[in-house]
N, C-alpha and C positions, 0 to 999 in steps of 0.2 A: 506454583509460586503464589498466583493471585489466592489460592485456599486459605496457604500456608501463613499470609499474613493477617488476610482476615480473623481467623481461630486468634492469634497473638493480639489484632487489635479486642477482640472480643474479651480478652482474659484481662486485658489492661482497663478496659472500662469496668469490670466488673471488680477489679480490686481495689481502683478508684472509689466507686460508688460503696464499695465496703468497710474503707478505711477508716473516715470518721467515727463507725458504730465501734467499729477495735478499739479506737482510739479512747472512745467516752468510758466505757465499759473499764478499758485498763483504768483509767485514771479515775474512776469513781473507787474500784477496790482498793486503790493505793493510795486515796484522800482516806477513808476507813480504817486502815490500819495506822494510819501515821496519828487521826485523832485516837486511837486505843491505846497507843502509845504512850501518847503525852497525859491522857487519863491515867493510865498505869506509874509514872515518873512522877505524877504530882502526888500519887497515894502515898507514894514512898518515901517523899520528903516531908508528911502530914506522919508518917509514921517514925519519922526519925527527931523531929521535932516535938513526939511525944513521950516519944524514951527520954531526949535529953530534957524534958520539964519543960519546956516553951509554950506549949499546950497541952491544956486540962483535958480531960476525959469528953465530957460536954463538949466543950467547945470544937475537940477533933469531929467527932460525931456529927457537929453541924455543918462545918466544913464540906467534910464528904459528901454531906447532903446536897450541897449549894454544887459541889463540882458538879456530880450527878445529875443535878438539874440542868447545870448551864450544857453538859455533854447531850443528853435529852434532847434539847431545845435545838442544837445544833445539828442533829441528825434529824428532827422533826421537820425542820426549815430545808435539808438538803433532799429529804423524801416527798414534802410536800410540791417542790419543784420539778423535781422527776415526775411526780402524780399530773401536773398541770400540763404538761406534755406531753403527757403519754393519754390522757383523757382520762386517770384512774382519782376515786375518791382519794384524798389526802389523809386519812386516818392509816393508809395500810402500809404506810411508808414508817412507824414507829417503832423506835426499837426497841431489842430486850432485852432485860436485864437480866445476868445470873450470877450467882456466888459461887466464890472457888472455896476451898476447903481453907482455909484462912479466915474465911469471913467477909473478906473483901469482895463488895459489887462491882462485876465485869459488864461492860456494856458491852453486849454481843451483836451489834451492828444493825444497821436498819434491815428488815426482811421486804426485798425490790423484788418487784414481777417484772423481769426483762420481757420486750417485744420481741419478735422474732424480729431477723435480719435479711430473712428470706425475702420479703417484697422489695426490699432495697436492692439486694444483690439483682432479684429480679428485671429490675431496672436498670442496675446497671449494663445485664446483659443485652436489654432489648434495644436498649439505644445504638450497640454496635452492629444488629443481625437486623433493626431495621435500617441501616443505613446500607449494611450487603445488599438487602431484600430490594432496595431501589438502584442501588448500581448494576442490578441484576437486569431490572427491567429497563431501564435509560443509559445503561452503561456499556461499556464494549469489555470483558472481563478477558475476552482472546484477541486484545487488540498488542500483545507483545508479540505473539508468536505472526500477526498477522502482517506486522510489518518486516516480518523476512519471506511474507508470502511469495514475493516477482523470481526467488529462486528457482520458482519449480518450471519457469522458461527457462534455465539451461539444465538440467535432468537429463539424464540419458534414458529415453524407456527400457536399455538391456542391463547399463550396469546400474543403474539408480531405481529397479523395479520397487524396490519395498518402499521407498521415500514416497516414489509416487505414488504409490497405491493411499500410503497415509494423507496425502494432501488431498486427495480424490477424495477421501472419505472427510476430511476435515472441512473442505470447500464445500462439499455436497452439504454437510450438516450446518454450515455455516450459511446456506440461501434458501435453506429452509428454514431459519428461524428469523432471516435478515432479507427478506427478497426483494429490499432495493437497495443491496447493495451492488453496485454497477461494479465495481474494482472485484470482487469475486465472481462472479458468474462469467467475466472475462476471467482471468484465471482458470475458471473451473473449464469453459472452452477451449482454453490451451491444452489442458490436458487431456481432453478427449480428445482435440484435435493429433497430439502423442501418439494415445491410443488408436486412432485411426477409426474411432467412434464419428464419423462427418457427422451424422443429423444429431446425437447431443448437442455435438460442436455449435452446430449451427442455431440448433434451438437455444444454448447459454448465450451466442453474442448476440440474436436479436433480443435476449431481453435487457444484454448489455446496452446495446444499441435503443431502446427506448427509452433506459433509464438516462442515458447521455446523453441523447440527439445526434445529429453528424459528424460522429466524431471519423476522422478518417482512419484512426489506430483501430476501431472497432472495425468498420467497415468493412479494412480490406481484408481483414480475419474473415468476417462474415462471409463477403462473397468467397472468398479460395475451400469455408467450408458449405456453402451452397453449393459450387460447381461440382468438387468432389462427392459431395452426398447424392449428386443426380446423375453420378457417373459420367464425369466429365462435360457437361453442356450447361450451357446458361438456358434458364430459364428465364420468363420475364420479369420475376423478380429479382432475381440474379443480377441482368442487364440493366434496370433499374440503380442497385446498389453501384453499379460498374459507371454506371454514366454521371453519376453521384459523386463519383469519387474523380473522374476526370474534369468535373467542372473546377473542382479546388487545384487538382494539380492533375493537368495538361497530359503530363508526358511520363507518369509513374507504370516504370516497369510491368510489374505484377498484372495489375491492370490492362494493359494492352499487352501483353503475351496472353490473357487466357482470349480475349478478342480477337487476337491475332488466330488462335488454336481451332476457336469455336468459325472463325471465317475459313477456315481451312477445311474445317467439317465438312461446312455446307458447299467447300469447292469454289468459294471465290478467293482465289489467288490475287488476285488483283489488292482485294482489301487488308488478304494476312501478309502480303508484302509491305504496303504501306503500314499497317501496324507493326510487326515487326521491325521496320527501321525505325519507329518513332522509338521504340522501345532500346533500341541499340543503340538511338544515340544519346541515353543517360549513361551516369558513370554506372558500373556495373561490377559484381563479384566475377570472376574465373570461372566458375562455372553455370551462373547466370548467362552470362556472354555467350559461352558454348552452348548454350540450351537453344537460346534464340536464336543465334545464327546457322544453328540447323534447322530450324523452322522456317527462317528467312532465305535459306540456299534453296530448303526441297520447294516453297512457295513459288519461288524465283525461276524453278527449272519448269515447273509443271506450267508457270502463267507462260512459258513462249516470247515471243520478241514483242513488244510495244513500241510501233516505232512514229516518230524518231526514238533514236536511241544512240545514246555515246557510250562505249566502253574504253575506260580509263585505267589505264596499267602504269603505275605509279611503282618507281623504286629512289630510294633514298642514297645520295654520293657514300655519307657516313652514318652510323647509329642514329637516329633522333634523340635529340633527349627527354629521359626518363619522364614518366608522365605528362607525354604532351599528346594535344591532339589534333588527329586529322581531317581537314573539311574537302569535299571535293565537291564543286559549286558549278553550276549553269545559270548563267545570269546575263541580260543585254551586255552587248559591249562597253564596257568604259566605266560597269558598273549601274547597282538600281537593283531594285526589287530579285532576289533568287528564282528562278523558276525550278529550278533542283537542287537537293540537298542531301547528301552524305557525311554523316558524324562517326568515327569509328577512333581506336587508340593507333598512335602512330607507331606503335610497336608491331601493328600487324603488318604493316610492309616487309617486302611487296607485295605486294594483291592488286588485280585486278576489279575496278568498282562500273556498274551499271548505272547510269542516270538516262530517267525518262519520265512518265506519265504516273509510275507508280509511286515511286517517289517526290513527287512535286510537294514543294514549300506550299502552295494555295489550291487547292482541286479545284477553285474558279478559273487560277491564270495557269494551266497546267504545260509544261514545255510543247506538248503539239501546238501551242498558238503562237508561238514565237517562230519569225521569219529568219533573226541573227543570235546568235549566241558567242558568247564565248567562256571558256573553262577555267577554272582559277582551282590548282592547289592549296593548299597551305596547310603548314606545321605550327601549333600555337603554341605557347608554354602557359599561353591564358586561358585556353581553353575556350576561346568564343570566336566567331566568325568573323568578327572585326579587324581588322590589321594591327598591329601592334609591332614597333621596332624591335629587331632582333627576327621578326617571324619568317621561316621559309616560307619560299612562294613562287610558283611559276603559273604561268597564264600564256595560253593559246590564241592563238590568233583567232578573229571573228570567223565565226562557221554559220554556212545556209545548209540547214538540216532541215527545213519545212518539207520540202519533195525527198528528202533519203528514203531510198528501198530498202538499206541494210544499216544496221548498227554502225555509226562513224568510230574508228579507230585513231587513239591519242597513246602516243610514250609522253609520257611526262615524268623526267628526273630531275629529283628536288636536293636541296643542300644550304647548308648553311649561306646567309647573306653576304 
């Protein structure tokens, strides 16, 4: 499209810059004829004027002479003008005379040497192919098609193979002739990432990632195609980018599931527990959720008892309502600071929840340092830990869990207010 209008702007400038010479050209042979014209009409009323006796012999003869001249004079004056502009000596602009078989002198027009129209035209065209020739170099000329580029994040790599493969090659040729552009080489990493090419993946978003700074949309692309390209484990620069991205946001899934994964490697259950719940208790997709919480169940069986330890078996009188959530809390009596925290949807009731050392709100004030506790349910439709009218809640009586040798066991059935 962008070709197709160039070529049209190109042809418009060139018949622009042509038109005047059309222009002068016609209207110089059509001034010529119309004065031979009026020379030919006045001969003939010089000749009818001498049939009917009005004019003598003589006298017609002078006449003709004088038109003759004064026609002369008049093409001498419009060739001498032509000559001045065109840079040509003014004698070669004169016209000739010839006789018709009558007798009568025809003035056969002035004999012009036309310019050529070719430097003109020339010009016309160059002013439209240099102005290409710079949109070419400062200009974005696939900047149409580039703004439908973000489609090729939802592409199917089975059924959408050929699209992809084109945007593959369109992005690839697009960062090589543009390579600071940040917004494709992101792009162009999605699709390797598609592909399941990791270390392209990962070599386009760090150079996304340079061209942006911290961005965390880059980021978290980068590290998921770091881990993967090292076959699952964080490196340190990996953990780098991961602790990067927890300083902006705390508590992003993605993030601490693969921390949670890589602490599970090295066999500390302890830490892929606590990651895992931080991780679970963001809002979450259906099968995010499920991903985690079998991370966070095998983490939880392999790490053994931590004790103290409360286990909490929670069932709900009626349904909860729809999107609300569950906190199940260890905190001094009467309320104050959490020493344990549990965030999960209240649709998974009944379940059974664990609170102890792995899950603690602060790994400074961690529940083994507390002498009293007590348990606080609650169903939120707000979704945050804080009480709010309307919210289920039931709450345990103060418990001395400092010396427990085994997990303390709680029924706690919850219901509307």
């Amino acid at each position: 499209m962008f070709w197709l209008w160039a070529a049209l702007l190109g042809l418009a400038g060139a018949a622009f810059a042509a038109m005047p010479f059309f222009r002068s050209c016609r209207s110089g042979v059509e001034r010529d004829a119309t004065l031979r014209e009026l020379y030919r009409q006045r001969l003939d009323e010089l000749d009818d004027e001498a049939r009917s006796g009005l004019l003598e012999s003589g006298e017609r003869q002078a006449m003709e002479a004088e038109l003759g001249r004064a026609l002369l004079d008049e093409f001498g004056n419009e060739a001498a003008a032509s000559d001045a502009v065109r840079g040509r000596p003014s004698d070669r602009g004169r016209p000739a005379l010839a006789s018709d078989p009558s007798g009568s002198t025809e003035v056969a027009g002035p004999v012009v040497e036309e310019s050529p129209s070719w430097p003109w035209l020339a010009a016309g065209l160059a002013a439209p192919l240099a102005a290409i020739a710079l949109y070419l170099s400062i200009g974005e000329p696939d900047a149409s098609w580039l703004s439908n580029a973000s489609k090729v994040m939802l592409l199917d790599p089975a059924q959408d193979r050929i699209e992809l493969d084109r945007w593959r090659a369109r992005l690839g040729q697009r960062v090589q002739q543009r390579p600071g552009d940040a917004g494709s080489w992101f792009l162009l990493g999605r699709i390797y990432m598609t592909d399941e090419d990791y270390a392209a993946a990962a070599a386009a978003f760090e150079r996304a990632h340079a061209l942006t700074g911290e961005d965390p949309g880059v980021d978290l692309y980068w590290l998921q195609a770091r881990y993967l390209a090292a076959g699952g484990r964080l490196d340190e620069g990996a953990a780098a980018i991961a602790e990067r991205i927890l300083a902006q946001t705390p508590n992003q899934p993605m993030v601490l599931e693969l921390l949670g994964l890589e602490a599970f490697r090295r066999a500390d259950y302890r830490e892929a527990v606590a990651l895992f719940n931080r991780a679970l208790s963001s809002p979450l997709d259906a099968l995010q959720r499920r991903v985690l919480m079998t991370g966070f169940t095998e983490a939880r069986a392999r790490l053994g008892d931590l004790l103290p330890a409360i286990d909490v078996s929670v069932t709900a009188m009626v349904a909860p309502p729809e999107g609300a959530t569950l906190f199940v809390i260890a905190r001094p009596p009467g309320g104050g600071m959490p020493y344990a925290v549990l965030r999960r949807p209240a649709s998974q009731l009944p379940d059974t929840f664990r609170l102890d050392d792995a899950v603690s709100m602060n790994p400074a004030v961690p529940l083994s340092m507390a002498e009293r506790i007590e348990v606080v349910v609650r169903v939120s439709r707000a979704g945050t830990a804080t009480a709010h009218p309307g919210d289920w809640q039931w709450r345990s009586e103060p418990l001395a869990v400092g010396d427990a040798e085994a997990p303390v066991a709680l029924q706690a059935e919850i219901g509307p207010p």
